[in-house]
matplotlib code that plots the C-alpha trace (Angstrom):
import matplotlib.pyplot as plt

x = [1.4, -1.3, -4.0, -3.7, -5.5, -4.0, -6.1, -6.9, -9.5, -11.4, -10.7, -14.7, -14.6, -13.6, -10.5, -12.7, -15.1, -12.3, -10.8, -14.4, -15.3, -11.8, -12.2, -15.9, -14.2, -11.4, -8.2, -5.5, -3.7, -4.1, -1.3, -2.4, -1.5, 0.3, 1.7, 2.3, 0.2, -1.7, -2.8, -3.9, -7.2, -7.3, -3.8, -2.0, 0.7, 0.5, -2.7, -0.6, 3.1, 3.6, -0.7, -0.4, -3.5, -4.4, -2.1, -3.4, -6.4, -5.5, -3.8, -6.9, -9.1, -6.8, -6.8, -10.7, -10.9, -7.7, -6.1, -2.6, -0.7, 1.8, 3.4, 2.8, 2.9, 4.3, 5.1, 6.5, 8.8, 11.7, 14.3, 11.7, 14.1, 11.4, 12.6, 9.7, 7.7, 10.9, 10.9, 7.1, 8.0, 10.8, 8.8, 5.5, 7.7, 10.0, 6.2, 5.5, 8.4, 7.9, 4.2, 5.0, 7.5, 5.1, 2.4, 4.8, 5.6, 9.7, 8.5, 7.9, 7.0, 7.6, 8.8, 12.8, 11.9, 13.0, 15.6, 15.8, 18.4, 20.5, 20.6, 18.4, 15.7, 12.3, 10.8, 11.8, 13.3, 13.0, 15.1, 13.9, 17.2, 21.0, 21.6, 22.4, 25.0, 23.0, 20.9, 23.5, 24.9, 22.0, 21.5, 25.0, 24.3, 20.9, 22.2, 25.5, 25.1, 21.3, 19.5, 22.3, 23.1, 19.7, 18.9, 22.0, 21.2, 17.5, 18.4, 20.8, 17.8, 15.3, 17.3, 18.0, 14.0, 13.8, 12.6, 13.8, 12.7, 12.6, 10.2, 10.6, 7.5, 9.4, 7.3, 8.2, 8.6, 10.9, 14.6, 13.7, 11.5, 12.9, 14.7, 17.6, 17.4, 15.7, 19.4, 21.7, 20.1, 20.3, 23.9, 24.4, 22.7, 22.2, 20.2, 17.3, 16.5, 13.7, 11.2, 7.4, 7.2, 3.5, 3.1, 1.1, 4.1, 6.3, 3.9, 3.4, 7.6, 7.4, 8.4, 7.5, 6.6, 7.6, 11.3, 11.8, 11.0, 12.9, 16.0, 15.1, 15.0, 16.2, 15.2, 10.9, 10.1, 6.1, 3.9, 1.2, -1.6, -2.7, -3.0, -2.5, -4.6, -2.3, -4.2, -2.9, -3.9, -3.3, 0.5, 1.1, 0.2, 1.6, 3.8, 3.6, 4.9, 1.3, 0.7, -2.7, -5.5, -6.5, -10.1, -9.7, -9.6, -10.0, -7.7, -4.8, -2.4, -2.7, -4.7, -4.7, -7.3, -8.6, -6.4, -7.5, -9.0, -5.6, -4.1, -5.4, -5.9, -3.5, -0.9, -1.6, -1.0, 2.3, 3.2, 1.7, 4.6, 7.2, 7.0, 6.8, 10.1, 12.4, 11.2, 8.6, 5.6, 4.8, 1.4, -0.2, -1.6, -4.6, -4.2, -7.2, -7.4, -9.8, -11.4, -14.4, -15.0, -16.3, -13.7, -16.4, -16.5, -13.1, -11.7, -14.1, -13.7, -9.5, -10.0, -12.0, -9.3, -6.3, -7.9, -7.9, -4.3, -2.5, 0.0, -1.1, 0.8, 4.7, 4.9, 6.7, 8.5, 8.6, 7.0, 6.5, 10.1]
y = [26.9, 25.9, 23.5, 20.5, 16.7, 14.1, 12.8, 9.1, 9.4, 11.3, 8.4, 8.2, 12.3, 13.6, 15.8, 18.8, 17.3, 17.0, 20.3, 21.8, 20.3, 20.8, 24.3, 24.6, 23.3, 25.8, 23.1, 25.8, 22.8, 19.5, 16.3, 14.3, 11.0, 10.1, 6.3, 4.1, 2.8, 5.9, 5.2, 7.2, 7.9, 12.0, 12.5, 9.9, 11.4, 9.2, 11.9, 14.8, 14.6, 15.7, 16.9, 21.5, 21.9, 18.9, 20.4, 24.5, 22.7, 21.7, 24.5, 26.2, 24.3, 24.9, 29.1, 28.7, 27.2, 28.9, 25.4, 24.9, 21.3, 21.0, 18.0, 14.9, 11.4, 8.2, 5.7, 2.6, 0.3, 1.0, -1.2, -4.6, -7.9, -8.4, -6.6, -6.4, -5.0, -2.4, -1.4, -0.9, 1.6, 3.1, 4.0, 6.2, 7.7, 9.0, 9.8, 11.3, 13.8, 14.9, 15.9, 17.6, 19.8, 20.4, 21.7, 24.0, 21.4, 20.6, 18.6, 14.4, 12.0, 8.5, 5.5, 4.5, 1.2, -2.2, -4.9, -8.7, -10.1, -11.3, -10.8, -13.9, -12.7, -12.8, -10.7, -7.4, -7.9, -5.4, -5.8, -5.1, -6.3, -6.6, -10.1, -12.5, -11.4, -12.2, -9.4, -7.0, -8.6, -7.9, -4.6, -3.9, -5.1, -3.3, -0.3, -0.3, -2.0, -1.5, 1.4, 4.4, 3.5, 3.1, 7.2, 8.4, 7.5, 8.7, 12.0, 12.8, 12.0, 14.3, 17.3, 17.2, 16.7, 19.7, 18.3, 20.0, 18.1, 14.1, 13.6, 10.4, 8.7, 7.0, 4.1, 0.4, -2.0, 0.2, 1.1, 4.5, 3.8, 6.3, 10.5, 8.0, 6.2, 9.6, 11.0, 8.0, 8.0, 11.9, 11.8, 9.5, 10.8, 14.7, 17.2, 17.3, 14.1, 14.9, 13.6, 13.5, 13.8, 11.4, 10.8, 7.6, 5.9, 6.9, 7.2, 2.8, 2.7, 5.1, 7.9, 11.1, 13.7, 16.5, 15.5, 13.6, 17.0, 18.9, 16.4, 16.3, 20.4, 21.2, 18.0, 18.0, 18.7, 17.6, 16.9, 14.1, 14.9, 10.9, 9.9, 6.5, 5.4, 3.3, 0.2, 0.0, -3.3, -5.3, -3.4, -4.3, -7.7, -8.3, -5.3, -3.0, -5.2, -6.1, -7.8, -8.7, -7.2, -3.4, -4.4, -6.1, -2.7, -4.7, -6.7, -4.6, -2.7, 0.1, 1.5, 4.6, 7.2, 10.6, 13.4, 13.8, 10.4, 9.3, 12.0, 15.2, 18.4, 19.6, 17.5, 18.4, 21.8, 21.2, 19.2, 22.8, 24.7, 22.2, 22.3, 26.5, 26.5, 24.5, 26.8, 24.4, 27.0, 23.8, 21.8, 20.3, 17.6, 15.3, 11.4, 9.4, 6.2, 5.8, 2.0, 3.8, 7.0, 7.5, 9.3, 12.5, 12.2, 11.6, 14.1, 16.8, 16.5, 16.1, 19.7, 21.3, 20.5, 21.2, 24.9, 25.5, 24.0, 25.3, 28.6, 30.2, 33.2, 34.8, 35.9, 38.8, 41.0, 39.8, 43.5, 42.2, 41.1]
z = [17.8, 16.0, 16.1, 13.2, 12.5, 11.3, 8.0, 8.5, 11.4, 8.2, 5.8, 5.2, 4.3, 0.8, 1.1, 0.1, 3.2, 5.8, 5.0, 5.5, 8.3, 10.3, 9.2, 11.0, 14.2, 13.9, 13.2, 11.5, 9.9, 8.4, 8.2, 5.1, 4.6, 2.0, 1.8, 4.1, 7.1, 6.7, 3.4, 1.0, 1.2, 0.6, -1.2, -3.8, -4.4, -8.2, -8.1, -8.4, -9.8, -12.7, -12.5, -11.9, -12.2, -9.3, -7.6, -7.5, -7.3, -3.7, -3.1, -3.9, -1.7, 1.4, 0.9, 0.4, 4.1, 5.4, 6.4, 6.1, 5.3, 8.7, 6.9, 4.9, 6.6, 5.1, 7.7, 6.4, 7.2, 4.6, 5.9, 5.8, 5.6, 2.8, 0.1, -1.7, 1.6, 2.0, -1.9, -1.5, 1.3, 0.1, -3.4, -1.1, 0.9, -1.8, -3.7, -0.4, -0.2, -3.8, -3.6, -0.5, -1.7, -5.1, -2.0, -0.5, 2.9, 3.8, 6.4, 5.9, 8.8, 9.2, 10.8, 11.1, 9.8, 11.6, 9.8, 10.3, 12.4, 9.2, 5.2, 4.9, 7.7, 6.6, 8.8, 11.4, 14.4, 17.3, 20.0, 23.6, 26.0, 26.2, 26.9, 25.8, 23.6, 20.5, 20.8, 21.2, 18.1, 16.1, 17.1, 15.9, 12.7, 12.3, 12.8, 11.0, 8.3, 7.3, 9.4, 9.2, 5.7, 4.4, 6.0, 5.3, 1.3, 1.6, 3.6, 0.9, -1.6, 0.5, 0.0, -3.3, -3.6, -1.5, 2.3, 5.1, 7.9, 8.2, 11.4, 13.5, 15.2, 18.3, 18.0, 19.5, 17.3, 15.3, 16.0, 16.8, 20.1, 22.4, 22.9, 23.0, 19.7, 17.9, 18.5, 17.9, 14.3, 14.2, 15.2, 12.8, 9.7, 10.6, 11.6, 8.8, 11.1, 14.0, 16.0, 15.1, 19.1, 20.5, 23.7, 23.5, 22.7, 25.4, 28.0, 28.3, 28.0, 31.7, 29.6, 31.5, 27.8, 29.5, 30.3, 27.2, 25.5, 27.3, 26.3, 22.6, 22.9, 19.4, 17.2, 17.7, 14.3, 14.7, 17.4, 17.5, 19.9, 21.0, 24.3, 26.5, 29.1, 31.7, 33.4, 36.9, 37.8, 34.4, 34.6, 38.2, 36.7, 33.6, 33.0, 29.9, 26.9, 25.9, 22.5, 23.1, 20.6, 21.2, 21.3, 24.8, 26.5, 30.2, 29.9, 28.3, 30.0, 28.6, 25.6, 23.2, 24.2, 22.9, 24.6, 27.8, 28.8, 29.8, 31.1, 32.7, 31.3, 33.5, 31.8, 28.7, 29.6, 31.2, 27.4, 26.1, 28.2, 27.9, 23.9, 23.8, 26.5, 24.1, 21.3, 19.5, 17.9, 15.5, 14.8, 17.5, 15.3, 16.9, 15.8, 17.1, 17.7, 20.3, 20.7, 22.9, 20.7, 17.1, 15.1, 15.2, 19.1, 19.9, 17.7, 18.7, 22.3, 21.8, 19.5, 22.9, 25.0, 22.9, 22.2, 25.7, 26.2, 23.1, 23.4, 20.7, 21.2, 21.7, 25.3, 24.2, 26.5, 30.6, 31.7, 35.0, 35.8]

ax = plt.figure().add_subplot(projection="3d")
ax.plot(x, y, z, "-o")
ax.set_aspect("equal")
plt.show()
């Protein structure tokens, strides 16, 4: 395994800056943002296709500071009832994929997207339960007639552009969410379809990250280091679908954290073993988004736990058994 950042929490760094400085700290790897929510801030992909000499230049800079680029990150929302929206997203992440392959990655990450209800929906519609029957409806017609068509197309499209990998953020709001969801759509469209595995977002759904890696043993093509801080109280309260503002940190029920300031070190470790017993020796790539932490703070503390927690190495041969 190795130790990896992803690039917005550095959006105030120049790329030669970030790489520098994750270098100093001793990150092996670096997940740039390319399109999408992640923006754009140290890689436009517009930058670099049909640009060599941008792109050695990169290249260049990488060797010089012995990082390495674990993938390229372009979360959108492809399948946005709003054509427009789901053009716009479409466009970067197809950008996305081809810089990637110019730098050498095969792997891409992103969201699954979210349709409307209907052809003449104007906005996404994420559906949480199985009753009444509408919902059920809707989730039919989401998923057969715009989400496994829509990847089915664009998988076909990453290959010929040379990606590999196609990694999932489970993320609610989206129709990926869940290990279960991850492998309906990966069932559906194939295998170059994974999961960007974070535990922040499973952790507030009562998603134990240990088990649910152990089910999606296989299909964890990425790993997002991010962390969630469960509030007890407010959750015995109001339960965990919480769409109130990330800023109100007392009254949510639950919030992102820095690794380790929702979950124990211990934990981490166990996420650590999990990952290496089903065969993952991937980035452990550190997304902060911390509402109690600079992004220097929070980063740096998440980087001196993971280099603790990290398997670095093969086991090799049992000599003991």
């Amino acid at each position: 395994m190795k130790l990896g950042v992803m690039s917005p929490v550095l959006a105030s760094m120049s790329m030669e800056e970030a790489v520098k400085y994750l270098s100093e700290l001793g990150v092996q790897c670096f997940e740039i943002g390319a399109g999408g929510f992640p923006g754009k801030a140290h890689l436009d992909p517009k930058d670099y296709l049909n640009n060599p000499e941008k792109v050695q230049w990169l290249k260049d800079l990488l060797k010089k500071y012995n990082v390495e680029i674990s993938a390229i990150s372009c979360h959108g929302n492809p399948v946005h009832p709003d054509k427009a929206i789901a053009e716009k997203f479409h466009n970067e992440f197809v950008d996305a994929m081809k810089v990637a392959v110019l730098l050498g990655v095969d792997t891409i990450i992103g969201f699954s997207g979210c349709p409307g209800d209907c052809e003449t929906s104007k906005k996404p519609n994420w559906v949480t339960c199985a009753w009444p029957d509408d919902f059920t409806e809707i989730l039919k017609w989401q998923w057969e007639e715009v989400l496994i068509p829509y990847w089915k197309k664009t998988a076909a499209l990453a290959k010929e552009i040379g990606i590999k990998k196609i990694a999932f953020e489970m993320h609610p709001g989206f129709c990926v969410y869940n290990p279960m969801t991850l492998l309906k759509l990966r069932e559906a469209v194939g295998d170059i379809i994974g999961a960007n595995f974070d535990p922040s977002h499973l952790y507030w759904q009562g998603i134990d990250p240990c088990e649910a890696i152990k089910y999606l043993e296989g299909a964890i093509y990425h790993f997002h280091a991010k962390d969630t801080k469960i509030d007890a109280a407010n959750t015995a309260k109001n339960g965990v679908l919480d769409t109130q503002n990330y800023g109100k940190i007392l009254q949510r029920s639950w919030v992102f954290r820095t690794v380790g300031y929702g979950h124990s070190k211990e934990e981490w470790n166990n996420i650590i073993s999990a990952l290496k017993a089903t065969g993952y020796d991937g980035a452990i790539s550190i997304e902060h988004e911390d509402g109690l932490m600079s992004p220097k703070e929070g980063l740096e503390k998440a980087v001196a736990l993971l280099k603790e927690a990290i398997i670095y190495e093969n086991a090799g041969e049992m000599w003991w058994a």
